[in-house]
N, C-alpha and C positions, 0 to 999 in steps of 0.2 A: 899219675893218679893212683892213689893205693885204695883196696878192698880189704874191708871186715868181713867179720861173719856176717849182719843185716845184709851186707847186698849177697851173699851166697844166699840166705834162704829170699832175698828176695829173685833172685834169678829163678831158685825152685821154682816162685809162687808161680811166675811168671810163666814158668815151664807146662805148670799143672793147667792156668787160664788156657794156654794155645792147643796142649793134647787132650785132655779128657772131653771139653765139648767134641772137638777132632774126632776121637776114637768115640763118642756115643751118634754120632750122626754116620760116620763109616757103617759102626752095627746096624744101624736104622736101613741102612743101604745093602747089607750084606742079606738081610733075613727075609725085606721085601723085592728091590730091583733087581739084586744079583741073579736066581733064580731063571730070568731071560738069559744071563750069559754063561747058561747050562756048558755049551761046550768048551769054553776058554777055562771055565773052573776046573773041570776035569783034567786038565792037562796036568801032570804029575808035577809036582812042588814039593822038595824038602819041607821038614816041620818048622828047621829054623829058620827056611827062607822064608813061609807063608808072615813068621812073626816077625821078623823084618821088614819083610812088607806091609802087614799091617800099623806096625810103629811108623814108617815112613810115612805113611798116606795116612794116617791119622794127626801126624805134625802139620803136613802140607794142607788139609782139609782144615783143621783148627786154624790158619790162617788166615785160610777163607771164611770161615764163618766169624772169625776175631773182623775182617773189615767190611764186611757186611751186617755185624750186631752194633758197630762204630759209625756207619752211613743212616741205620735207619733212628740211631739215638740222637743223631747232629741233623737230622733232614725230614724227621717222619713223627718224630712223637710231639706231641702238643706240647708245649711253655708252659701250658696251665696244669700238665700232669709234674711236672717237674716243679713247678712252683709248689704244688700241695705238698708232695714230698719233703722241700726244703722247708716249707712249715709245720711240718711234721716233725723234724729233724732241728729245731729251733732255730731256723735260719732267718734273723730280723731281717725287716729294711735296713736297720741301721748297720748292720753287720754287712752286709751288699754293699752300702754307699762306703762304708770306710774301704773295705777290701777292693772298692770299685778304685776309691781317690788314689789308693797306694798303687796300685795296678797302675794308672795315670799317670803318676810322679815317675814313675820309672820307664816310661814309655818315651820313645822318641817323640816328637810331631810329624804327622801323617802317616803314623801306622795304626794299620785298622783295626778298633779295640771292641772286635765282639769277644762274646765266650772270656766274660774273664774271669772264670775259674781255672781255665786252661791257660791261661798270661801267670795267673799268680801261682800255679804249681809249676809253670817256667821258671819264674824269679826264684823261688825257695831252691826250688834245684842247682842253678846257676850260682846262687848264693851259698849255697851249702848249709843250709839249716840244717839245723840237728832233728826236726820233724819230718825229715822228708824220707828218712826211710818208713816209717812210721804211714807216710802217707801213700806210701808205690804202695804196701802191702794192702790197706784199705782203698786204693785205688783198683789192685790185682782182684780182689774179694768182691768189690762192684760188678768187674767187667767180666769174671766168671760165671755172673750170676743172669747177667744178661746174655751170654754168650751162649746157655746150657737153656734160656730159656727159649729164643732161638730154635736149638735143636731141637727140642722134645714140640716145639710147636710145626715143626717140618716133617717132621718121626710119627708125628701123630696124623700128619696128612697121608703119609707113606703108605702108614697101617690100615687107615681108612680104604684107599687104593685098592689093598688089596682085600679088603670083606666085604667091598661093595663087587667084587667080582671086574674088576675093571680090565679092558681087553687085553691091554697090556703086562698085563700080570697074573701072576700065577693064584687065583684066591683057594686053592687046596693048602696052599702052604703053610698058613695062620686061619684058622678056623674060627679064631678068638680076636683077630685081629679088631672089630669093632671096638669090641670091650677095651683091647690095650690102648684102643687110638684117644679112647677118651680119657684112660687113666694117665697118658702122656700129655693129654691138656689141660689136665685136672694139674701134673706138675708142675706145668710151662704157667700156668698162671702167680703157682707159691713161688717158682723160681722168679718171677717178673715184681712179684713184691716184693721181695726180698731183696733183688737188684734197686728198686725203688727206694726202700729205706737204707738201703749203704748207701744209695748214690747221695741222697741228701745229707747223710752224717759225713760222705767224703768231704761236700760241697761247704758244711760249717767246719770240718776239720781244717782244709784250705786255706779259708778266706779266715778263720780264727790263727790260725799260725804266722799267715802274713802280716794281718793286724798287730796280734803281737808280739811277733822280730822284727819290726821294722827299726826302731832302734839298736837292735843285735847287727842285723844288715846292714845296717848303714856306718858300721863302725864305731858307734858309741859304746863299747863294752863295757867304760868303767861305771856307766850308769846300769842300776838295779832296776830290771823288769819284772812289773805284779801283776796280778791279775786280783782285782776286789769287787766287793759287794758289803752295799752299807746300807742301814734305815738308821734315821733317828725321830725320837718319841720325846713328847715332853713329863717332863717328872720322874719318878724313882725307879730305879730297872723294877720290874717284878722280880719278887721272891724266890719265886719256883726255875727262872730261867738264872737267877743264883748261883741257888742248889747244883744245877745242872755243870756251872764250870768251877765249882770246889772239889771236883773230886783228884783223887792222890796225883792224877799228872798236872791239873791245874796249877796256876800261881796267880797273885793278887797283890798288885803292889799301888802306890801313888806316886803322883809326879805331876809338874805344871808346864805345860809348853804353852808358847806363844805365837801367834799364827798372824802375819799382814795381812792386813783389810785391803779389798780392792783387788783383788789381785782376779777376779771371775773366777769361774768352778774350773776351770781348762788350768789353773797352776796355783799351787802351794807353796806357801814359804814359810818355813817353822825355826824356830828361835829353839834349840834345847843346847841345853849343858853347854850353852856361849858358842856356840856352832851354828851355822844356818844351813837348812835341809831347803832346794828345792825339789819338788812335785810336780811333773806335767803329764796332763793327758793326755794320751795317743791317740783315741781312739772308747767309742764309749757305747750302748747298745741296751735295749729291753730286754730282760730275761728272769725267770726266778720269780718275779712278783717286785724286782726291781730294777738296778742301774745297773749291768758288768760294765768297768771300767778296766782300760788297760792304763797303767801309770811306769813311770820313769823315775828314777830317785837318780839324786845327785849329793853329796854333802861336800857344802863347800869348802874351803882353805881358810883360815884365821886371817885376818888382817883386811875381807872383804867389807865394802862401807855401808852399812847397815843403815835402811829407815828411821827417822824419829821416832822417840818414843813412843808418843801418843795415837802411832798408826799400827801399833799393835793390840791384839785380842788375849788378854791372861786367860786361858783355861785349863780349872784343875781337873784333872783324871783319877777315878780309881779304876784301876784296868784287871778283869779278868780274863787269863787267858788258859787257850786250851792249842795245843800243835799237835798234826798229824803229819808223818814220815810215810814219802811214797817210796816204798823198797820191793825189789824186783816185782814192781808191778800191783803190791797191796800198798793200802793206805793203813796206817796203825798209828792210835796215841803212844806219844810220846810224853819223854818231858818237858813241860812250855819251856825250859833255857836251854835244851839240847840241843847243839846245831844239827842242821838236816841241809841236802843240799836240796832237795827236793821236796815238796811239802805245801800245807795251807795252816796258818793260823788263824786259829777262832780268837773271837774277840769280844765281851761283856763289858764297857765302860760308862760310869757314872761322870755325870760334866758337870760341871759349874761355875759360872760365867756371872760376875758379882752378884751369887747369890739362886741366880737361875737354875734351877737344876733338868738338866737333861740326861737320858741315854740313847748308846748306840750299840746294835749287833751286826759287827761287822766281817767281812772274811778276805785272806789277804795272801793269796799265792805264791810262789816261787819255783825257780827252778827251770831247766829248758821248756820252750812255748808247749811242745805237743803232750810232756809230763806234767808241765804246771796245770794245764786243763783240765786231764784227769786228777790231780788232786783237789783241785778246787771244786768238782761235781761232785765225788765224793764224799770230799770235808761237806760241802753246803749238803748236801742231802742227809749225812749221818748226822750231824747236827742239830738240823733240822727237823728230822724224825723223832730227835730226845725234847723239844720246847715244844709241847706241850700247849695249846692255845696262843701262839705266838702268829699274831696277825700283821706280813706285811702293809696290808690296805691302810691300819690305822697312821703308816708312816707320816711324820713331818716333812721329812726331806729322804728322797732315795736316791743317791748319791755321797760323794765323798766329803771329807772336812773342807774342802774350799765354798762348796754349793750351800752349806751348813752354814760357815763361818758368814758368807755373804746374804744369810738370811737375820746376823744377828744385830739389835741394835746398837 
């Protein structure tokens, strides 16, 4: 098995979750309990050994409190706090039930499939996704956050301990300690939400990544995985949403593909330049004010035996397009014919269908699952921020060219 740098800083991260709660609940311990064991402290101790000591027993203590922040998350907190979060975090049903099915298909029979966010960050791992370093780091950044909240919530009882004058304890020690007990549960609560909202962006990071690599995992490389988002409207694009993709990196071209009827919104089959393209969906979910889809491309080999004519759909396109490049971590326009290996393109195109005129604004991902995602939030928000009175509600169809296609006559 070989290592990158991602698993070195992920080992850091990993380092920092098990010692610093460690070492802040040690302090918790040192400044309120210790004081009882007046005469063992005295006992003369080198400097480097006291920090030795201290590094030791803040690893071995951050352990503990690492499986005790993990017993009372699996055992003690409500579904329904966890559920809010996940919809806070745009965690669909629909996003559940795919991530749930994939989860499924890969599971033996008669093994017991609760918690299956923790089966599908099994498989990703096992599988070697390229998101899963991506994913230990926002998994590490959750469990820190739980783990410290935790501490300051025990740190705050310590403190209390000792300004209520308690027999046990020394209350000359912290004269202040009421005040601190409460400013460590004043933190234990931001640190709890904060765990709260990673835990639900870990939980769509997950079940989005598994959704979609499943194709990647399962061996299909040679097919092209996307991530999209589509409306279409009847009649002439507006003007002003135009304007919007003419500018210097835009391009604007036409062309007429041709699309098999029948085929349901779950696959596409397109006729261009004497080549047949299919399209299946993986996998599909509410969000945006529309459909994310996850799709599959395939373009087949010459000589494969095509439908009859008359079961296909001519639609002419004028297409305008706008691509953004995700490079170390920014999204930046580019130019719409650059290639990018990472990226989302926007999409303006006018249809017509003997004469019918329609459009669509649509957005179309690429690139590995856990980059593709963030460029596709990116692109659709920056996008989306420049159009201007652009209403998904008035949509015809929210979804892709097959669901479109099977609405036309």
């Amino acid at each position: 098995m070989s290592y990158g740098l991602k698993d070195f800083f992920v080992g850091v991260i990993y380092l920092f979750v098990i010692f610093l709660p460690g070492a802040l609940l040690l302090g918790f311990v040192l400044v309120t309990v210790a004081p009882l064991a007046a005469p063992v402290a005295r006992q003369p101790m080198p400097e480097a050994g006291r920090w030795i000591a201290f590094l030791g027993a803040s690893y071995l203590v951050g352990h503990l409190v690492s499986l005790v922040g993990a017993a009372i998350e699996d055992r003690l907190l409500p579904e329904k706090w966890a559920k809010w979060w996940d919809d806070r975090a745009d965690v669909s049903p629909e996003l559940r039930r795919a991530a749930a099915a994939a989860v499924a298909a890969r599971l033996p029979e008669g093994v017991v499939r609760k918690n299956w966010r923790r089966w599908a960050a099994v498989i990703l791992r096992e599988d070697g996704s390229p998101s899963h370093g991506d994913l230990e780091r926002k998994d590490a950044d959750r469990r820190f956050f739980r783990n410290v909240s935790f501490v300051l919530l025990v740190g705050g009882v310590l403190l209390l301990l000792v300004g209520c004058g308690d027999p046990f304890v020394d209350a000359a020690a912290l004269p202040r300690a009421p005040a601190l007990a409460v400013g460590a549960w004043l933190l234990a609560v931001l640190s709890f939400v904060r765990y709260g909202s990673q835990d639900g962006s870990y939980t769509r990071m997950v079940f989005e990544a598994l959704v979609v690599a499943q194709p990647e995992l399962a061996g299909r490389s040679a097919e092209s995985p996307t991530l999209e988002l589509r409306w279409f409207f009847a009649g002439e694009s507006p003007a002003e949403l135009e304007r919007s993709f003419d500018g210097p990196c835009g391009r604007t071209f036409a062309r007429t593909d041709e699309y098999l009827r029948g085929t349901g919104e779950a696959l596409g089959v397109k006729l261009r330049d004497g080549a047949l393209e299919l399209k299946v969906r993986t996998a599909s979910w509410e969000e945006k004010g529309g459909i994310v889809e996850c799709w599959t491309k395939r373009r087949l080999e010459a000589g494969v035996p095509w439908p009859a004519a008359g079961a296909w759909l001519t639609v002419a396109k004028k297409r305008r397009l706008r691509k953004f490049a995700l490079v170390a971590g920014q999204l930046t326009e580019v130019d719409a014919e650059s290639p990018a290996e990472t990226g989302c393109q926007a999409e303006l195109t006018t249809l017509d269908v003997d004469g019918r005129v329609a459009w669509t604004l649509g957005f179309e991902a690429f690139g590995p699952p856990f980059e593709r995602r963030r460029a596709f939030d990116d692109c659709v928000a920056t996008v989306l921020d420049e159009l201007q009175g652009f209403d998904p509600a008035l949509a015809d169809c929210r979804a892709g060219y097959p669901a479109w296609i099977a609405r036309q006559p």
